[in-house]
C-alpha positions in Angstrom: 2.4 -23.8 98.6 1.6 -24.8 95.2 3.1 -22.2 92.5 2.1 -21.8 88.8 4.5 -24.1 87.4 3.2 -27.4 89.8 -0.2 -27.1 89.0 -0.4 -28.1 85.5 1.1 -31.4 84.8 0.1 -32.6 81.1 -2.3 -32.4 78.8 -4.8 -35.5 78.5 -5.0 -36.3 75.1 -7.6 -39.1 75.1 -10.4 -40.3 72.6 -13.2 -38.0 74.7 -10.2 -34.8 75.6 -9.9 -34.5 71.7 -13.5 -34.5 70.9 -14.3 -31.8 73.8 -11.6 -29.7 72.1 -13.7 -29.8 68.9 -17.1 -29.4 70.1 -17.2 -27.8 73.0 -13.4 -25.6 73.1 -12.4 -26.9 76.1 -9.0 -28.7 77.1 -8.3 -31.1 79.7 -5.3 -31.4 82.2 -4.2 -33.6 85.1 -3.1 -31.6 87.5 -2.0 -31.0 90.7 -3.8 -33.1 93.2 -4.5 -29.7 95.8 -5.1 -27.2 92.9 -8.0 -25.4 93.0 -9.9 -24.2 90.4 -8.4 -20.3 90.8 -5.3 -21.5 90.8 -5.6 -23.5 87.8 -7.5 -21.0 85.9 -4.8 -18.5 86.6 -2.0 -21.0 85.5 -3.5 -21.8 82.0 -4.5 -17.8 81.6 -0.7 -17.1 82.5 0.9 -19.8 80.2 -0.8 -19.9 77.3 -2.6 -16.2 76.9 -6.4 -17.4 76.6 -9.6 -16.3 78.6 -11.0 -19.1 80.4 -14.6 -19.1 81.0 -14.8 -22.0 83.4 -13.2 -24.8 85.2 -14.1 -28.4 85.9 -12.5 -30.8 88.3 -12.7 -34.3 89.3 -11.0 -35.9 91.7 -9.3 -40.0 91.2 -8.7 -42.7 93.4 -5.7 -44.6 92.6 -5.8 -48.4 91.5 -5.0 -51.2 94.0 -2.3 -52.8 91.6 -0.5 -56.4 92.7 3.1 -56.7 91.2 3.9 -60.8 92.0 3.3 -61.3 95.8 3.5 -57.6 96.3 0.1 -55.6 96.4 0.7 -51.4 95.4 -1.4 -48.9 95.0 -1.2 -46.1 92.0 -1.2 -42.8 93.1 -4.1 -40.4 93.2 -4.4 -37.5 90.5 -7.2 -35.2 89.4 -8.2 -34.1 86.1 -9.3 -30.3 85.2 -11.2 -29.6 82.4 -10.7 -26.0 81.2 -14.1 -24.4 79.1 -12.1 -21.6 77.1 -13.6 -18.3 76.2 -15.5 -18.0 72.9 -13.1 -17.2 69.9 -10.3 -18.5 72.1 -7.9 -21.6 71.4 -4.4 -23.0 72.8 -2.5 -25.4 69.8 -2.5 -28.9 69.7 0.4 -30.9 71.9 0.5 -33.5 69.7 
């Protein structure tokens, strides 16, 4: 069983995270690979004491990667994008 504390691992701050924080209040995660979407609205609600309006998720493959002669494989992760409620905003990680 997943608790609160496994389901958010850390906050994606790319080039396209940053601008849906500005324009659209939402924040994106990579989480937990068999979160839900209750689960992870309930774990940002909990830690950071917002309203969350909805929750996105999408689901990645890892990349086939070859080290040498060795051929790896990266493993899989998903990402969550968190709509917050209006009014609403968490501070900035960086």
């Amino acid at each position: 069983m997943i608790t609160l504390y496994d389901v958010i691992r850390i906050p994606a701050m790319t080039e396209k995270a940053i601008q849906l924080k500005e324009k659209r209040n939402s924040i994106v995660f990579k989480v937990h690979p068999k979160a839900d979407k209750t689960q992870i609205k309930a774990a940002v609600e909990s830690f950071f004491s917002v309203k969350v309006e909805a929750v996105r998720t999408m689901n990645y493959r890892g990349k086939v990667k070859r080290f040498g002669k060795n051929v790896g494989r990266r493993k899989d992760w998903k990402k969550a994008v968190v709509v917050l409620a209006e009014g609403e905003s968490i501070p900035d990680f960086v």
